[in-house]
BAFI-3210 file (N, C-alpha, C; in Angstrom, 3 decimals, decimal comma, padded with zeros to 6 digits):
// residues 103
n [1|2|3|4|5|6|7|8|9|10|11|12|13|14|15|16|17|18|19|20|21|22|23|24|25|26|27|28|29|30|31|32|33|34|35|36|37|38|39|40|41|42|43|44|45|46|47|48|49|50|51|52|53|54|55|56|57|58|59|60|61|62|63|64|65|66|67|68|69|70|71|72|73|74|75|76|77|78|79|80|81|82|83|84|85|86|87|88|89|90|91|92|93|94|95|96|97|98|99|100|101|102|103]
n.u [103,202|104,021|105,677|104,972|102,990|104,419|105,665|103,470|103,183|105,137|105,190|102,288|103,426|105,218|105,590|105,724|104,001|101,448|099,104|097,339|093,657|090,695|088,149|084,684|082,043|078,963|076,893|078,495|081,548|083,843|087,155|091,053|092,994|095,201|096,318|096,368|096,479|095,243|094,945|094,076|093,396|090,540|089,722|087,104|085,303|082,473|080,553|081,742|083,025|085,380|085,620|086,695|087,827|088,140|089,170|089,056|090,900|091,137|093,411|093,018|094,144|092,953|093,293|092,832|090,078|087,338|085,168|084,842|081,566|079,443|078,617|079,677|081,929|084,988|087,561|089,729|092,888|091,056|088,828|086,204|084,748|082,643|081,975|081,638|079,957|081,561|083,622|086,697|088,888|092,334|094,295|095,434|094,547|094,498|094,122|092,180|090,668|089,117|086,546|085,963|083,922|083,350|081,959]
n.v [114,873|117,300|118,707|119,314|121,021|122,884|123,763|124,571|126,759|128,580|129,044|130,720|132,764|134,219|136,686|137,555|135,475|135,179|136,895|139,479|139,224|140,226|138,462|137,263|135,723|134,967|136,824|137,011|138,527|140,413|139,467|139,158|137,168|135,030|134,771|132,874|134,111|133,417|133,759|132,136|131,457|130,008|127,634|125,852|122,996|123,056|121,862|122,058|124,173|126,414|127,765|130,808|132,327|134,538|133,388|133,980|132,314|131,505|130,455|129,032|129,099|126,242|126,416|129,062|129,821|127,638|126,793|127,816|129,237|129,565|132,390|134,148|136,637|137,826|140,153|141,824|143,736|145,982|145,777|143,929|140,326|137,895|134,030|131,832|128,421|125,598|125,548|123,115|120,829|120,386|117,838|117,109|117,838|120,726|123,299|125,440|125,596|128,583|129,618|132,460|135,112|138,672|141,044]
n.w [105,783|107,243|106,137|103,106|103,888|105,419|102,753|101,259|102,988|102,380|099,653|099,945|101,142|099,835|098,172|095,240|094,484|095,830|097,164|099,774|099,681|100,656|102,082|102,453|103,376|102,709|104,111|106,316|108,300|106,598|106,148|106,136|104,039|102,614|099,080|095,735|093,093|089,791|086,338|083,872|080,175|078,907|076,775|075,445|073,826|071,500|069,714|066,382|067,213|068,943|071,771|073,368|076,748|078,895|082,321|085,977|088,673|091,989|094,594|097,893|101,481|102,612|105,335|106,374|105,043|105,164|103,975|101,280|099,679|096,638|095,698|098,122|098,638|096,929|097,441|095,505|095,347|095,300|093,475|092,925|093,344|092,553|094,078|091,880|091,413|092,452|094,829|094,938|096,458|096,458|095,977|098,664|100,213|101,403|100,066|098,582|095,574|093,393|090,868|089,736|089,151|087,877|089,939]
ca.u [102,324|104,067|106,941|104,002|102,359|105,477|106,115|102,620|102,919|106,253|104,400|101,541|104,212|106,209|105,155|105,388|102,900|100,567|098,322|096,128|092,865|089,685|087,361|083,456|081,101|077,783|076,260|079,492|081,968|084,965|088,592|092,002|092,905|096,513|095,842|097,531|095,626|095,479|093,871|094,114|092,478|090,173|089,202|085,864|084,793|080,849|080,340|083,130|083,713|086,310|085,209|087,561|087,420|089,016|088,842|089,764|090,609|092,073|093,614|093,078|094,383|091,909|093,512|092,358|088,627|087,065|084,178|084,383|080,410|079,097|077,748|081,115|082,896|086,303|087,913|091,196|092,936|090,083|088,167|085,160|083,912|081,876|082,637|080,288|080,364|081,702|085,040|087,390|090,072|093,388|094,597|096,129|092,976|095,035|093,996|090,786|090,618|087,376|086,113|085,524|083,195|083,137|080,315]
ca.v [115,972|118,664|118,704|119,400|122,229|123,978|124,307|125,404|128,078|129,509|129,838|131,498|133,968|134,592|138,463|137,614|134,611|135,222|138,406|139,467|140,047|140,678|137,415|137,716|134,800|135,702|137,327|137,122|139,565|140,506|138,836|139,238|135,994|135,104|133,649|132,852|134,463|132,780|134,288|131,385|131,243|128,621|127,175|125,166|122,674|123,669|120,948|121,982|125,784|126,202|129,354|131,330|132,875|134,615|133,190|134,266|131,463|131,881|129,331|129,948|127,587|125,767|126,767|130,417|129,622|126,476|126,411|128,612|128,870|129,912|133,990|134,394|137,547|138,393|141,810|141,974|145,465|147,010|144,487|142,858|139,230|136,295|132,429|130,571|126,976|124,763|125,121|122,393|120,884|119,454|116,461|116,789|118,786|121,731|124,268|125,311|126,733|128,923|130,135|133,862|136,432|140,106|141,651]
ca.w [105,418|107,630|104,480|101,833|104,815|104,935|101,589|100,715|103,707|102,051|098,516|100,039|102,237|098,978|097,798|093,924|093,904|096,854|097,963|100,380|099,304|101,183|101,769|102,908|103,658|102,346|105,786|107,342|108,114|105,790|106,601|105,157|103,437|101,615|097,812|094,613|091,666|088,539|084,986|082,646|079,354|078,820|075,657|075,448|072,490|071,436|068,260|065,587|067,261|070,157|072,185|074,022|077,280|080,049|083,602|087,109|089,495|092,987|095,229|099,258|102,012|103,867|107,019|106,194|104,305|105,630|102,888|100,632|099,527|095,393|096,370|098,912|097,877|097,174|097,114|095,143|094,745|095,255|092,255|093,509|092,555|093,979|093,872|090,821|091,009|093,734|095,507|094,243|097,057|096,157|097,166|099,987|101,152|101,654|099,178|097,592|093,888|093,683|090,116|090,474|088,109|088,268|090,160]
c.u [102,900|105,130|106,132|103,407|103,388|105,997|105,011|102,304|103,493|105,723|103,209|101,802|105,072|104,838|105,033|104,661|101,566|100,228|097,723|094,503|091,616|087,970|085,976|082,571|080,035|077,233|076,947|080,197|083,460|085,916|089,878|092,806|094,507|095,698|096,518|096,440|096,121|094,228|094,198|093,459|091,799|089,770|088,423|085,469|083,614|080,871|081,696|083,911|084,216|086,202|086,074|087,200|088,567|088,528|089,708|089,809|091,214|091,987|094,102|093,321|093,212|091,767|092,632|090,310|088,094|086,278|083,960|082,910|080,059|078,554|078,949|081,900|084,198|087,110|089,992|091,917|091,884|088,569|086,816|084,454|083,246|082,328|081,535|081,039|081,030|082,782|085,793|088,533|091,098|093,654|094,976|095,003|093,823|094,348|092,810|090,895|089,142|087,470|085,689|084,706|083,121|082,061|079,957]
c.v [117,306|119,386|119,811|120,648|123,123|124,766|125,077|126,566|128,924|129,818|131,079|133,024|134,401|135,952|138,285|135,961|134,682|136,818|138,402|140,043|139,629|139,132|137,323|136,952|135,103|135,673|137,074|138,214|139,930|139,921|138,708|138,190|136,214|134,287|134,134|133,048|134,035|133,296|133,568|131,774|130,244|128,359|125,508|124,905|123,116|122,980|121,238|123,383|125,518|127,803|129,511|131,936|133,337|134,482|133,824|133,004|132,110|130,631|130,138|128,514|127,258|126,349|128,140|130,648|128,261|126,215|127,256|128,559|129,683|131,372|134,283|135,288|137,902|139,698|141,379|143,230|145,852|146,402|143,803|141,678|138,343|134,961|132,170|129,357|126,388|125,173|123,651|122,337|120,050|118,312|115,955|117,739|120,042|123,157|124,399|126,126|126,906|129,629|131,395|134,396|137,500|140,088|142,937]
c.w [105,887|106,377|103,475|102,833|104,756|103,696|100,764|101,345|102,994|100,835|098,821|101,024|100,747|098,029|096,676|093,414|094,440|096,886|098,930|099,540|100,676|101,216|102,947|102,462|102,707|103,990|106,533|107,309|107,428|106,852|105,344|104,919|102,060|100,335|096,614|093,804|090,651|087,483|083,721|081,417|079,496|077,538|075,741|074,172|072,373|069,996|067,521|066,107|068,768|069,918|073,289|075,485|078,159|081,716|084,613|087,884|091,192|094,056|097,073|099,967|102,954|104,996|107,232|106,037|104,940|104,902|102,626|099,591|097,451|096,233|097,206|097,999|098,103|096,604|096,196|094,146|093,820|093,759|092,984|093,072|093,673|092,945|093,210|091,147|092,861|093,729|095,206|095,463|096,243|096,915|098,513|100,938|101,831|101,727|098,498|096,373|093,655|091,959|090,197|088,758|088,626|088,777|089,872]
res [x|x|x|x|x|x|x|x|x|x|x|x|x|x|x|x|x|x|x|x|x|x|x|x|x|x|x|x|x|x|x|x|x|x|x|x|x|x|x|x|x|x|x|x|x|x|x|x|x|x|x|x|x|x|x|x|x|x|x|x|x|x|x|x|x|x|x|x|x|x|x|x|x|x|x|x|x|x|x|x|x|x|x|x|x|x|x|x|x|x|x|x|x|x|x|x|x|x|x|x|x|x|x]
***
């Protein structure tokens, strides 16, 4: 596991995949938090029509977030959203990928 820890430190230390942004409990107090932003599309069936959308995700390491909660806000240059939906870990219980919406 320390193999697979190291290598997910050096992604989240590498300047063109990782940021800091700004991460705030609900009724806690802000903290500056490394994470890999991701803005997929998604495309969702709905009977015969496939509806489009654009998502934000962002992936934070455990070590940093310990439960990230749905209402939990995150600042990113200067952007403000909160977490919908549940937190999602990876396998190796590392990493959490949080669903974000504008606020």
């Amino acid at each position: 596991m320390t193999g697979i820890k190291a290598a997910l430190d050096a992604l989240f230390a590498d300047a063109h995949l990782a940021r800091d942004v700004v991460y705030t409990a609900e009724g806690g107090a802000p903290s500056l938090v490394r994470a890999i932003l991701r803005r997929p599309d998604d495309v969702t069936g709905f009977g015969e029509a496939r509806l489009w959308s654009e998502t934000t995700r962002l992936d934070l390491r455990v070590a940093e977030v310990a439960s990230p909660r749905p209402g939990d806000r995150i600042e990113i240059d200067g952007e403000a959203f909160l977490i919908q939906g549940e937190a999602v870990r990876d396998r190796e219980r590392l990493v959490w990928t949080v669903d974000l919406r504008p606020v």
